[in-house]
DSSP file (Angstrom, degrees, kcal/mol; ACC not computed):
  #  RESIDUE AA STRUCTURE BP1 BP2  ACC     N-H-->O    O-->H-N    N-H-->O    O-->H-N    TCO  KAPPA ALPHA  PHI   PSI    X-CA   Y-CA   Z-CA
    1    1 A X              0   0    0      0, 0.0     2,-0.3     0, 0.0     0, 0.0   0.000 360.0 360.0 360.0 137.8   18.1  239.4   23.3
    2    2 A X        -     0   0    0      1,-0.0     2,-0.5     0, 0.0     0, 0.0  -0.576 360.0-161.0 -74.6 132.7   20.4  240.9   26.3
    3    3 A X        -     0   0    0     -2,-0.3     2,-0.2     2,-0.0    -1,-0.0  -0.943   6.3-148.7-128.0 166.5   23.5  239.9   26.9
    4    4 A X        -     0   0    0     -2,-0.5     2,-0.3     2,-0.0     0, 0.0  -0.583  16.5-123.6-109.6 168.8   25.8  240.0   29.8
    5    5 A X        -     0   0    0     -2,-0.2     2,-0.5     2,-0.0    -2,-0.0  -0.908  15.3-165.8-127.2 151.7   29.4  240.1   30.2
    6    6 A X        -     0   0    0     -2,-0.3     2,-0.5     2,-0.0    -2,-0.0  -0.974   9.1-152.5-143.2 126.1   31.1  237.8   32.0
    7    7 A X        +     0   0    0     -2,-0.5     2,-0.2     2,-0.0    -2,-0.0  -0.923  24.3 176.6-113.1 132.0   35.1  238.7   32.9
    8    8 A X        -     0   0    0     -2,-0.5     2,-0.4     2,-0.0    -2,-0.0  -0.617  27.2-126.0-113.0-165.4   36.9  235.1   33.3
    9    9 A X        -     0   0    0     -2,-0.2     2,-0.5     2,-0.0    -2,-0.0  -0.998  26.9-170.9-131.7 131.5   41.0  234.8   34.0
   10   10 A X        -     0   0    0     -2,-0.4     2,-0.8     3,-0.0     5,-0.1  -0.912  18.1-123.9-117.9 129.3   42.8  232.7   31.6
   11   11 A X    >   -     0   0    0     -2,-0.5     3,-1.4     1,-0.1     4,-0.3  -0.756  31.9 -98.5 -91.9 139.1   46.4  231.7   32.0
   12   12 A X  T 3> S+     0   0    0     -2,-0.8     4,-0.7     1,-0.3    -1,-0.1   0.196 121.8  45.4 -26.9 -58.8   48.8  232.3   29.7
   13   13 A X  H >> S+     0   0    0     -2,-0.2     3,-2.8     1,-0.2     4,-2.4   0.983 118.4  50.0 -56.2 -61.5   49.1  229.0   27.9
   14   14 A X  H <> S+     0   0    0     -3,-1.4     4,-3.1     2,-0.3    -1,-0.2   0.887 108.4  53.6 -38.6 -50.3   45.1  229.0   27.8
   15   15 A X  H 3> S+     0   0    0     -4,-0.3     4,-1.1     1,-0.3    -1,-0.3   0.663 107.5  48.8 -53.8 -26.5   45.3  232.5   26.5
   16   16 A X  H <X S+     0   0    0     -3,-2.8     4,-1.4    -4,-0.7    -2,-0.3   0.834 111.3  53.5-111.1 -34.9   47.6  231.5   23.6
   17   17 A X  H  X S+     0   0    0     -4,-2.4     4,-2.0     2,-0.2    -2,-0.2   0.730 105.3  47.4 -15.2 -55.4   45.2  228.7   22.8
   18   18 A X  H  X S+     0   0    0     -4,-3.1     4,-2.5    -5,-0.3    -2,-0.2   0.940 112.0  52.2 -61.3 -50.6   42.2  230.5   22.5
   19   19 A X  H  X S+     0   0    0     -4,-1.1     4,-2.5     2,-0.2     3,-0.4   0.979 113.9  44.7 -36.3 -60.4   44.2  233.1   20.2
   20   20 A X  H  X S+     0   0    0     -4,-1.4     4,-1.4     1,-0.3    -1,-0.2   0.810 117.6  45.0 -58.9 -42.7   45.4  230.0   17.9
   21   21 A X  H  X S+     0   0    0     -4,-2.0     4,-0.8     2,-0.2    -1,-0.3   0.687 113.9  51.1 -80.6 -32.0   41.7  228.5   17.9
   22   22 A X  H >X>S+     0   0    0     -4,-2.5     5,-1.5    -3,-0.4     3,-0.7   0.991 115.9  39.5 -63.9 -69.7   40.1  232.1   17.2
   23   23 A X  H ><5S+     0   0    0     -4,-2.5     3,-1.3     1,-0.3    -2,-0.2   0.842 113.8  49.9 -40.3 -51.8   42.3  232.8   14.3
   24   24 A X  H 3<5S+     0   0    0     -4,-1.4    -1,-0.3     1,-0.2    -2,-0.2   0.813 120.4  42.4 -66.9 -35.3   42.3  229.1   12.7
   25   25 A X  H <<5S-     0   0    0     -4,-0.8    -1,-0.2    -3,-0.7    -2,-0.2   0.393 103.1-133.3 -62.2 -22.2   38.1  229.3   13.1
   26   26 A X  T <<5 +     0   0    0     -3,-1.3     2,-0.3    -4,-0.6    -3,-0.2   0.546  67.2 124.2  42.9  17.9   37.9  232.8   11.9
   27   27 A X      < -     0   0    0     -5,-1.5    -1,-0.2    -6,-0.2    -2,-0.2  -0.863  68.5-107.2-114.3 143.6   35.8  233.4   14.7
   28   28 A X    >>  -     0   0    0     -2,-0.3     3,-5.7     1,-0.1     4,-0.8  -0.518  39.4-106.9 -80.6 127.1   36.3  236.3   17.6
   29   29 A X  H 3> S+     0   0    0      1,-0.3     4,-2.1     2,-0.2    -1,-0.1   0.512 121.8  54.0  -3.6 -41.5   37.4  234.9   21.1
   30   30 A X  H 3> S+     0   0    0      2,-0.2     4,-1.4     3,-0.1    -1,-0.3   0.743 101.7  54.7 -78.8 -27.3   34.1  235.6   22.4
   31   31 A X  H <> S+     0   0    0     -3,-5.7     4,-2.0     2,-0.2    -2,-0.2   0.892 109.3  50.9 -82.2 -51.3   32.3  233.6   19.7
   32   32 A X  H  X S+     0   0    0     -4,-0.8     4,-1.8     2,-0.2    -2,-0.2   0.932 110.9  48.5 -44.5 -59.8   34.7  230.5   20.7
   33   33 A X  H  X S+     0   0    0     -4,-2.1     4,-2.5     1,-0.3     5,-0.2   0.918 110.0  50.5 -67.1 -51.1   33.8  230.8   24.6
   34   34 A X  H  X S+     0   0    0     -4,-1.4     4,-3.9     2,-0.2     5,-0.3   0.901 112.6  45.7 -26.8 -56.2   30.2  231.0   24.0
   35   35 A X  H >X S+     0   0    0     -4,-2.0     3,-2.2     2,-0.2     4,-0.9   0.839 117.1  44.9 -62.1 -88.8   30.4  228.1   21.9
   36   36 A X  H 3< S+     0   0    0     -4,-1.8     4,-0.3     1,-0.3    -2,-0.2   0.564 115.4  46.3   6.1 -76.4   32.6  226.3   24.5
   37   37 A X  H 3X S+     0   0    0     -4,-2.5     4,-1.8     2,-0.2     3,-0.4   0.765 110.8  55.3 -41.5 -44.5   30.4  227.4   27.4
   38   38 A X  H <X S+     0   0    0     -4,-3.9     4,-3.2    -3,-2.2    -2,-0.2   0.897 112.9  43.3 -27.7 -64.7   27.0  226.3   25.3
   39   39 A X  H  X S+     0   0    0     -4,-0.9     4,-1.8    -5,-0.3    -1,-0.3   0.644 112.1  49.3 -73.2  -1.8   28.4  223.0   24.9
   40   40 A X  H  > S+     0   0    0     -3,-0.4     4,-3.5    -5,-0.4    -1,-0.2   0.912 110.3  54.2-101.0 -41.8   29.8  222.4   28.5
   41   41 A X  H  X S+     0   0    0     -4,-1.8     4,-1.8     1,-0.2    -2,-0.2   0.909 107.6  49.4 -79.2 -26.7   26.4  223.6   30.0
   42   42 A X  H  X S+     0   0    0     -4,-3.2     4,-2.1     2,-0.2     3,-0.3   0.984 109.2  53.7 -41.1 -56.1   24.5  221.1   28.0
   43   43 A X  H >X S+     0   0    0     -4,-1.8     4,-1.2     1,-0.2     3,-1.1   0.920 111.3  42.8 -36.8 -73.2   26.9  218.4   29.1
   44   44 A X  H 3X S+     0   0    0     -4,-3.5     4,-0.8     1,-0.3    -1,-0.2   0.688 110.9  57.0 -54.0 -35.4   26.4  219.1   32.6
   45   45 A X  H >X S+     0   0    0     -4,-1.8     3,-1.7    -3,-0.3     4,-1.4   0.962 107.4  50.6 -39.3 -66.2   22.7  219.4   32.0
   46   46 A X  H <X S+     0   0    0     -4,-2.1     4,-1.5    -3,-1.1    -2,-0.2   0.742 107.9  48.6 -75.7 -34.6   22.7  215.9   30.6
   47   47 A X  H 3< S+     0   0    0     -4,-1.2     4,-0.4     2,-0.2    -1,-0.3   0.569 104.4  64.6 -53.9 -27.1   24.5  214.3   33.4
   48   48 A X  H <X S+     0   0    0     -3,-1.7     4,-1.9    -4,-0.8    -2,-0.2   0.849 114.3  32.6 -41.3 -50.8   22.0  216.1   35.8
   49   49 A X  H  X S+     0   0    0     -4,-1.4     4,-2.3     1,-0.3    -2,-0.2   0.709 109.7  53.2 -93.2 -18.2   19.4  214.1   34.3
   50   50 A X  H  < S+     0   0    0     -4,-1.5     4,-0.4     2,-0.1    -1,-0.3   0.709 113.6  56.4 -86.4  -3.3   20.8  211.0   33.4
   51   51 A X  H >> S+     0   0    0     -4,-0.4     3,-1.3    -5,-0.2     4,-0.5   0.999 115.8  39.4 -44.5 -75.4   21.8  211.5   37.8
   52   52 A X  H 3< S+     0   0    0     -4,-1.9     4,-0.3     1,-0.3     3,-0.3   0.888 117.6  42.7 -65.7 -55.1   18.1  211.9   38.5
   53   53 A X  T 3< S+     0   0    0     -4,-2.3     4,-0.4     1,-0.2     5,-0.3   0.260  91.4  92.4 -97.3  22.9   16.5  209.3   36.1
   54   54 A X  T X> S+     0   0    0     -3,-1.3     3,-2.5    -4,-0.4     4,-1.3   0.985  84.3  55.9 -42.4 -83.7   19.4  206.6   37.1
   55   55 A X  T 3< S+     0   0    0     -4,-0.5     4,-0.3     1,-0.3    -2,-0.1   0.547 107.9  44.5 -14.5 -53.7   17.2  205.4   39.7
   56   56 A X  T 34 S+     0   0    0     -4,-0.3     4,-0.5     2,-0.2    -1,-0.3   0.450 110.1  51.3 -80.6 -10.8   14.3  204.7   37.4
   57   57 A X  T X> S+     0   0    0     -3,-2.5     3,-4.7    -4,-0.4     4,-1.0   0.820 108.0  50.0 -88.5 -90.4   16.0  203.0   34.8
   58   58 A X  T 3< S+     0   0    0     -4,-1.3    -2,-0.2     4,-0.4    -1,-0.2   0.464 105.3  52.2 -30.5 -28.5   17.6  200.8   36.7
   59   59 A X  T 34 S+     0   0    0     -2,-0.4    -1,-0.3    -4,-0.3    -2,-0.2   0.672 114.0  56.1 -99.0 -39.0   14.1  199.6   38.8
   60   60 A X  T <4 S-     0   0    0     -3,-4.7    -2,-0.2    -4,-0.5    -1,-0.2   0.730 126.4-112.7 -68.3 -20.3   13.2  199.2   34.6
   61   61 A X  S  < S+     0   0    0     -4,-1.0     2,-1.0     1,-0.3     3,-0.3   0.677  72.0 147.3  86.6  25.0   16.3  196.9   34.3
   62   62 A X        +     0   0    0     -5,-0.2    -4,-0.4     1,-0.2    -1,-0.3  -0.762   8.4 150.4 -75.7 107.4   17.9  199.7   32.2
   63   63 A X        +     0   0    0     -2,-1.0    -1,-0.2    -3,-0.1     2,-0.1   0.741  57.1  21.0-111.6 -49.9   21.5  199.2   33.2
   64   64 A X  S  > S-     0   0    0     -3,-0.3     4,-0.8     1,-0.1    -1,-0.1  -0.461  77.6-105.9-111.5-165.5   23.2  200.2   30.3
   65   65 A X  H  > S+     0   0    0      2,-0.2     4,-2.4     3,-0.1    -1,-0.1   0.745 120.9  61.9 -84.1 -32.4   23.0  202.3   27.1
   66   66 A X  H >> S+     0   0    0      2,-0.2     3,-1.9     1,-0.2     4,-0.6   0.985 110.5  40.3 -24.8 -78.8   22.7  198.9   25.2
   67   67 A X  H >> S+     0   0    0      1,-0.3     4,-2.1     2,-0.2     3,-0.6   0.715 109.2  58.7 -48.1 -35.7   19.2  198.3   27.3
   68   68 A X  H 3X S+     0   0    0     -4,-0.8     4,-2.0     1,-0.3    -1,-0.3   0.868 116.9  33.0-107.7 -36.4   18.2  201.9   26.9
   69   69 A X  H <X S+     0   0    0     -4,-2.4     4,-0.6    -3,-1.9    -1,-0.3   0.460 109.0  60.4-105.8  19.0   18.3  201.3   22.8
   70   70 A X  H << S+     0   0    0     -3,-0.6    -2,-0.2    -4,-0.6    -1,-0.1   0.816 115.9  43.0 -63.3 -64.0   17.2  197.6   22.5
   71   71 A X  H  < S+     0   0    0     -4,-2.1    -2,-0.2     1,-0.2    -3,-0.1   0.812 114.4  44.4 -30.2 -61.0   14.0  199.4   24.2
   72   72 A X  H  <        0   0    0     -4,-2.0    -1,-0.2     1,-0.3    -3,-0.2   0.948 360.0 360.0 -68.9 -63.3   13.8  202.3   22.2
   73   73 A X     <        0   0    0     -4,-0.6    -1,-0.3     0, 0.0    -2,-0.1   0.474 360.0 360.0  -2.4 360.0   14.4  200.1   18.7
């Protein structure tokens, strides 16, 4: 697989966080943001969709997360 590199700017305090969280993880800086990033664009993914299919639930009487696993149950 290719990868890219991606230059961010951290500020200090951030910087010394990520250090503290690499070390305590054993894992290299890079390995943390990846992870980080992974999960953040899933999140945002999932909020996309539950955005989009709002609409339809609700017109289903799915209002909440309750309704959405009474259904599924």
């Amino acid at each position: 697989m290719k990868s890219a590199t991606v230059t961010i700017r951290l500020d200090g305090k951030m910087e010394r966080e990520l250090d503290r969280l690499s070390r305590q993880l054993g894992r290299s800086r890079s390995e943390v943001v990846r992870d980080a990033l992974r999960r953040q664009l899933s999140l945002l993914r999932f909020e996309q969709l539950r955005q989009e299919l709002l609409p339809v639930a609700e017109v289903q009487g799915l209002l909440t997360d309750e309704d959405v696993f009474r259904d599924v149950s």
